[in-house]
Each structure stands twice: as structure tokens, then as C-alpha cells.
KEVOLUM-827917 format. One line per 10 residues: their letters; for each residue x, y, z of N, C-alpha, C, O, CB. Coordinates in nm, 4 decimals. Glycine has a CB too. Layout:
<nodes>
A	X,Y,Z,X,Y,Z,X,Y,Z,X,Y,Z,X,Y,Z ~ ...
</nodes>
This chain:
<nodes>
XXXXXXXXXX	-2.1437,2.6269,-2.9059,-2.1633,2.5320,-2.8010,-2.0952,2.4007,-2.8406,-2.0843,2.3633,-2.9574,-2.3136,2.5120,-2.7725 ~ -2.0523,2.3367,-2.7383,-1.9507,2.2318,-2.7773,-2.0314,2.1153,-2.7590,-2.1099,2.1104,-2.6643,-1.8116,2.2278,-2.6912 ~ -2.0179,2.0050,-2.8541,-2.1568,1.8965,-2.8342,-2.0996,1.7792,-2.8583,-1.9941,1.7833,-2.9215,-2.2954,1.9110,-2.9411 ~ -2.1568,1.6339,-2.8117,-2.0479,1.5355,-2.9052,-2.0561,1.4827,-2.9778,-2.1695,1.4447,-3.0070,-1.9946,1.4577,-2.8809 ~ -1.9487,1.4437,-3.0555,-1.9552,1.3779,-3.1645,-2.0720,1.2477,-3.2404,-2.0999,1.1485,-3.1730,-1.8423,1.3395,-3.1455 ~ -2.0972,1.2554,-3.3017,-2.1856,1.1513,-3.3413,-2.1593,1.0020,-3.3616,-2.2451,0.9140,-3.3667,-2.2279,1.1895,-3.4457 ~ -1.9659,0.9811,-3.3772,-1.9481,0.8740,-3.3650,-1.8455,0.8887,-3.2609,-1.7622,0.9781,-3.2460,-1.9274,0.8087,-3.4800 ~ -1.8739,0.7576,-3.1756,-1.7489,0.7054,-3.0740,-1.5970,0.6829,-3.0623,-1.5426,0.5837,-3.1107,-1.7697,0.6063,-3.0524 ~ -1.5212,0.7938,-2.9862,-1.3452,0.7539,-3.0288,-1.3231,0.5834,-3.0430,-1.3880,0.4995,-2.9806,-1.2183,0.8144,-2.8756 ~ -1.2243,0.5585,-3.1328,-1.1666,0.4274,-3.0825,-1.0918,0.4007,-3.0206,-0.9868,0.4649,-3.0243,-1.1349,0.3663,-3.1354
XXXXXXXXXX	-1.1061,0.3026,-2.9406,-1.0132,0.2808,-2.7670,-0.9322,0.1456,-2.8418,-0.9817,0.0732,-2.9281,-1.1507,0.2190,-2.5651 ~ -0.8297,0.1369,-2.7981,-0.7720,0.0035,-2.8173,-0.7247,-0.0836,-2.7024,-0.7083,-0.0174,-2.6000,-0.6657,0.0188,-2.8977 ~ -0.7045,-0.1819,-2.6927,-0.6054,-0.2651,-2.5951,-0.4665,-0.2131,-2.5546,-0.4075,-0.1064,-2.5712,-0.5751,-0.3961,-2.6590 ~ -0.4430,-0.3068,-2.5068,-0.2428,-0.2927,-2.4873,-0.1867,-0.3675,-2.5803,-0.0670,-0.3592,-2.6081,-0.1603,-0.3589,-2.3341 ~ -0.2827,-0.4611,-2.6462,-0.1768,-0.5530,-2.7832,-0.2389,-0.4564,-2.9009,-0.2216,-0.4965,-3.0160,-0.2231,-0.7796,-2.8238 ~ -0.2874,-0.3715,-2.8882,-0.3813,-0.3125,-3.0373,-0.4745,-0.3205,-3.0846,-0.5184,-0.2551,-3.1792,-0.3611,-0.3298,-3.1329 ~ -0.5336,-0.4254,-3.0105,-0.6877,-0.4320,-3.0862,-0.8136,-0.3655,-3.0273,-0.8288,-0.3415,-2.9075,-0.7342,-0.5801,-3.0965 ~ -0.9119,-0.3353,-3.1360,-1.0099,-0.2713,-3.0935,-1.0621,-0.3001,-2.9751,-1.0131,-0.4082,-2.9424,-1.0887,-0.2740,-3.1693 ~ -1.1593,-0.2499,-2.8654,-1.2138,-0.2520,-2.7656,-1.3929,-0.2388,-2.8593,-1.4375,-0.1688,-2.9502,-1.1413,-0.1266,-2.6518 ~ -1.4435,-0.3426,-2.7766,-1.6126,-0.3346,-2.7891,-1.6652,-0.2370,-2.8211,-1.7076,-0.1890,-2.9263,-1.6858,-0.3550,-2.6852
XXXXXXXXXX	-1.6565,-0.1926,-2.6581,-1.7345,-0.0529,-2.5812,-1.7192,0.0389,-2.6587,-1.8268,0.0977,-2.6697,-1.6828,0.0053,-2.4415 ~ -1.6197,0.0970,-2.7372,-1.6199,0.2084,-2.8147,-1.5314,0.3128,-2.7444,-1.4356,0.3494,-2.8124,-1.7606,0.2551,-2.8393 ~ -1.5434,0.3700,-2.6194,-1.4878,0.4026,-2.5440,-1.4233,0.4050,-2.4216,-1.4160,0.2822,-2.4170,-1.5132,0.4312,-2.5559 ~ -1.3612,0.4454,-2.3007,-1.3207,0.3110,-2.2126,-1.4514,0.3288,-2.1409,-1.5161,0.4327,-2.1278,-1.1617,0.3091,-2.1032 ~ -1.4812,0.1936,-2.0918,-1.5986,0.1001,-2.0399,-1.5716,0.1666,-1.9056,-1.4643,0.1985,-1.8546,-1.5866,-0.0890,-2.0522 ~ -1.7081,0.1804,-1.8574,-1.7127,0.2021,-1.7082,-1.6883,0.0921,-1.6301,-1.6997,-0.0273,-1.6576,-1.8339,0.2505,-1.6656 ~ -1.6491,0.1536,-1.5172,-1.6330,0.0317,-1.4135,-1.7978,-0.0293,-1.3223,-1.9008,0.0377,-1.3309,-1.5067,0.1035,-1.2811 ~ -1.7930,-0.1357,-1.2574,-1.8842,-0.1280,-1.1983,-1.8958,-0.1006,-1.0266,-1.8188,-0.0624,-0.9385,-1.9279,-0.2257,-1.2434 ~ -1.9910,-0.1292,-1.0325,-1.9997,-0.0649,-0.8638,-1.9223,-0.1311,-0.7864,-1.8355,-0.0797,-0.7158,-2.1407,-0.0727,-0.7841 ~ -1.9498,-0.2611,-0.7941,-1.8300,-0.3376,-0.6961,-1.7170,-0.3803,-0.7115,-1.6639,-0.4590,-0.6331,-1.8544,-0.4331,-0.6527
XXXXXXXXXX	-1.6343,-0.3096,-0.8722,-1.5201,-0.3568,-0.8792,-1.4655,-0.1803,-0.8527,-1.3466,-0.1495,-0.8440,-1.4847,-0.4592,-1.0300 ~ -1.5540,-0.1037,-0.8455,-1.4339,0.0106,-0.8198,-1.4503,0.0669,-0.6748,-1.4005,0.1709,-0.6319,-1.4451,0.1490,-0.9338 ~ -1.5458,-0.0400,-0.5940,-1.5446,-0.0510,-0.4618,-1.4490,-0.0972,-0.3922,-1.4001,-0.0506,-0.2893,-1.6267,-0.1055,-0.4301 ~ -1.4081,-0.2400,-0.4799,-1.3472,-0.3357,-0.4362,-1.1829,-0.2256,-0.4544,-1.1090,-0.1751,-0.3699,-1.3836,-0.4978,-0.5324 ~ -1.1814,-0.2263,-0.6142,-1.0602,-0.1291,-0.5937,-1.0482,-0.0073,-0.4940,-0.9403,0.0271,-0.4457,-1.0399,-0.0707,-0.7152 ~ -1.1519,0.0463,-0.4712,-1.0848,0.1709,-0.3447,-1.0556,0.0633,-0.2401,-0.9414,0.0852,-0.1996,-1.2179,0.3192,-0.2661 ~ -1.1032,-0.0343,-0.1834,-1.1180,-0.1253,-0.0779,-0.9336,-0.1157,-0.0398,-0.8694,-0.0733,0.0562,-1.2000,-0.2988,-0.1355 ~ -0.8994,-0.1765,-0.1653,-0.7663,-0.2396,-0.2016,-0.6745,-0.1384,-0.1968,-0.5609,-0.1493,-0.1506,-0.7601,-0.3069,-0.3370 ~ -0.7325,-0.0204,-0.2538,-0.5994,0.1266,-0.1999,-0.6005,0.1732,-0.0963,-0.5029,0.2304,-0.0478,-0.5972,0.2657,-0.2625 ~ -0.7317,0.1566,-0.0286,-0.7090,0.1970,0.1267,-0.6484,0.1038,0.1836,-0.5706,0.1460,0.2692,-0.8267,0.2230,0.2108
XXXXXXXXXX	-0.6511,-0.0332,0.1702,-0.5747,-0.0890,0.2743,-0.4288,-0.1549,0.2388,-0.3797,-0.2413,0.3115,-0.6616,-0.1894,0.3345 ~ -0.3590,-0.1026,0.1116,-0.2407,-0.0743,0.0781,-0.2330,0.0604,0.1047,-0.1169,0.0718,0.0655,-0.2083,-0.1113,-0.0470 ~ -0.2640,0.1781,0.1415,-0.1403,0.2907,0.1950,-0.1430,0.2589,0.3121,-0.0383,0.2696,0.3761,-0.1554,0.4570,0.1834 ~ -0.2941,0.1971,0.3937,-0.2270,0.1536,0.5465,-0.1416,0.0639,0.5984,-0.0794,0.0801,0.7034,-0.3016,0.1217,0.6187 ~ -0.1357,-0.0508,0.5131,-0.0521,-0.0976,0.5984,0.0896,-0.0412,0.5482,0.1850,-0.0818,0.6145,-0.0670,-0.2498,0.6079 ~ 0.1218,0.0529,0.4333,0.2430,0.1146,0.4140,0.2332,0.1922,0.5284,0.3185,0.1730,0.6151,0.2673,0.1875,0.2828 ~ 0.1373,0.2857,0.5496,0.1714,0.4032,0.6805,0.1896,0.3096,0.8241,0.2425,0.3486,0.9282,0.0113,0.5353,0.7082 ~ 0.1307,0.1770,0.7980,0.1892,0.1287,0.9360,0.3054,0.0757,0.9581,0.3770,0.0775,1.0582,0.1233,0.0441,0.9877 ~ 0.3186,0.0250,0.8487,0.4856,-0.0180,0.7845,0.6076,0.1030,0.8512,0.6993,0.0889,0.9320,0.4860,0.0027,0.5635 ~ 0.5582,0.2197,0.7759,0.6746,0.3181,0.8246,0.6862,0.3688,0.9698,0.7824,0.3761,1.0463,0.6656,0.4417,0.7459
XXXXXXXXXX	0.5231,0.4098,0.9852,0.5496,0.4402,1.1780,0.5970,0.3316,1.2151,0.7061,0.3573,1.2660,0.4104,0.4687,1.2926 ~ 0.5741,0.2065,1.2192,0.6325,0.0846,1.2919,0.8262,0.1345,1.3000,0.9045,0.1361,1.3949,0.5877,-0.0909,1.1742 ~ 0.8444,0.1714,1.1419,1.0089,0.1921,1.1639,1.0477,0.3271,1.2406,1.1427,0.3220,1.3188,1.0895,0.1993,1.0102 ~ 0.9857,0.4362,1.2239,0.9854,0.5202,1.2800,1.0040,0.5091,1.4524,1.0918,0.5739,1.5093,0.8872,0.5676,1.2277 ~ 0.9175,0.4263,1.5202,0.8963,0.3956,1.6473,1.0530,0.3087,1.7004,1.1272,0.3301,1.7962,0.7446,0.3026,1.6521 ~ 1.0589,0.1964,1.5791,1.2307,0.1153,1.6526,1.3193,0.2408,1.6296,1.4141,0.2618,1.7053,1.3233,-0.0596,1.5391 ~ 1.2930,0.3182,1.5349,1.4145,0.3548,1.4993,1.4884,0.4531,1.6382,1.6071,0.4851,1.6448,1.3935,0.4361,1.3502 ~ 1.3921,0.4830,1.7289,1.4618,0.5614,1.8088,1.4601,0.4806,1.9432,1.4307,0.5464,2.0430,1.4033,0.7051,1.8136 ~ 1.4866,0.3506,1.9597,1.5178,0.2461,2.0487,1.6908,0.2444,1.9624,1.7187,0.2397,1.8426,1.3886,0.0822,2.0409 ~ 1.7949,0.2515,2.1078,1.9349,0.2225,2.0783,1.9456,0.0683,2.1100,1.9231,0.0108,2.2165,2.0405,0.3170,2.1685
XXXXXXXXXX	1.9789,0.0260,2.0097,2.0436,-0.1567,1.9749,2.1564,-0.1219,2.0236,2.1921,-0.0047,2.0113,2.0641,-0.2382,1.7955 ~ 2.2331,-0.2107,2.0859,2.3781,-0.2347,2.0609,2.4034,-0.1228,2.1674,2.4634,-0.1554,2.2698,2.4453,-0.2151,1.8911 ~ 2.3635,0.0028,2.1515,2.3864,0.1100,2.2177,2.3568,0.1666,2.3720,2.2598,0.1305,2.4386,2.3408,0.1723,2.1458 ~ 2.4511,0.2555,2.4137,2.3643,0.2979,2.5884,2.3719,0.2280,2.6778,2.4747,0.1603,2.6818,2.2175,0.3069,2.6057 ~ 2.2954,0.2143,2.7629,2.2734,0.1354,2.9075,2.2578,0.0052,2.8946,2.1446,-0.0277,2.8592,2.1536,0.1758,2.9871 ~ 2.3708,-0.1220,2.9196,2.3378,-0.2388,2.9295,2.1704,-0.2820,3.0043,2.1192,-0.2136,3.0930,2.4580,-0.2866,3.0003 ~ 2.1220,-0.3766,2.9595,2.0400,-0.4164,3.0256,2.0382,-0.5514,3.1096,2.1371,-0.6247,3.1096,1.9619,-0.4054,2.9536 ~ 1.9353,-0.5790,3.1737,1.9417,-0.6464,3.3069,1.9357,-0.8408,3.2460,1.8173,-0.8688,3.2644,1.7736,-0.5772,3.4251 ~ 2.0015,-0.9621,3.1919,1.9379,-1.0179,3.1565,1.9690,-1.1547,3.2754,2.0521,-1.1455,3.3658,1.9519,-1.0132,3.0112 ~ 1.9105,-1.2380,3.2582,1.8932,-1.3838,3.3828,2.0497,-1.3849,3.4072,2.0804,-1.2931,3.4833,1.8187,-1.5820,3.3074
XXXXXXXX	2.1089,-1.4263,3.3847,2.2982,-1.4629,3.3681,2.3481,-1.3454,3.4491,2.4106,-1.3800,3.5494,2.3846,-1.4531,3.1747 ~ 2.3334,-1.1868,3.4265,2.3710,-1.0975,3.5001,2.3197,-1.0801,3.6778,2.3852,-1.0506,3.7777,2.3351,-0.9952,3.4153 ~ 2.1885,-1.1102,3.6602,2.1182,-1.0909,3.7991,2.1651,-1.1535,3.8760,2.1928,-1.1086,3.9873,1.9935,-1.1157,3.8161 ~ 2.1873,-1.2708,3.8415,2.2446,-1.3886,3.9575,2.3539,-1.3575,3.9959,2.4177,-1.2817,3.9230,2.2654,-1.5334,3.9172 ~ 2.4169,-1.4052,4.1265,2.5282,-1.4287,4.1692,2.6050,-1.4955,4.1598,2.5677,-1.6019,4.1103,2.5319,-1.4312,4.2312 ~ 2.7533,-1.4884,4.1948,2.8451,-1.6289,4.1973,2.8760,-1.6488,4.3515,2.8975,-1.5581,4.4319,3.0066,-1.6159,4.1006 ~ 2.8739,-1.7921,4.3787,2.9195,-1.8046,4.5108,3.0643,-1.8684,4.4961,3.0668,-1.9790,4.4422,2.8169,-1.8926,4.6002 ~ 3.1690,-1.8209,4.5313,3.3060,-1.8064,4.5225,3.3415,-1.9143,4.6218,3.4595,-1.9383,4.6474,3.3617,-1.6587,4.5529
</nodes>
């Protein structure tokens, strides 16, 4: 049966030095709330980001059927 160890791995930093906790530290409730908070509303506004381009992208600029603007509608009286 596999059981654990009696003493704690050592965790280190990113510069090398020991960590407290012994192992990595749990998060707490409202910071890994806060973090899902923060990934849900970074892929949305990426997924709204892209449908948004998705949607112009099939409007022709420049292209196709002139359109109607003030200067054209009017007339000239000769």
C-alpha cells in the first residue's frame, strides 16, 4: 500500500529559495474564485473578439454595389 512520506517535499521559489509551506500552498477560496472569474472573462471577450471579426469579415469594403451617400442622392440643376 502506498502511504506518505513522513517528511514534506521541498518546494522552492523562482529565485531558489525555500518555500514555508513545505509543499505548494493551497489557494484560497476567493483567490481561485477570483482566478476562474478572470479566465472566464478573458476567453470571452477573446471569443467575442473573434466572432466580432468573423461577422466584418464577410461585409465587402471597397467592394460590390456602390452605396447610396448625401452627395449622390441629390441632384444637379444644370
Amino acid at each position: 500500500m502506498n502511504e506518505r512520506p513522513e517528511t514534506t517535499p521541498t518546494v522552492f521559489d523562482p529565485y531558489g529559495e525555500t518555500l514555508a509551506c513545505g509543499s505548494a500552498c493551497p489557494l484560497e477560496a476567493g483567490e481561485s474564485r477570483a482566478r476562474r472569474a478572470a479566465i472566464v472573462l478573458f476567453w470571452s471577450l477573446a471569443l467575442l473578439l473573434v466572432a466580432g471579426r468573423v461577422y466584418v469579415a464577410g461585409e465587402p469594403f471597397g467592394q460590390g454595389t456602390p452605396r447610396l451617400t448625401a452627395s449622390a442622392a441629390t441632384t444637379t440643376i444644370r
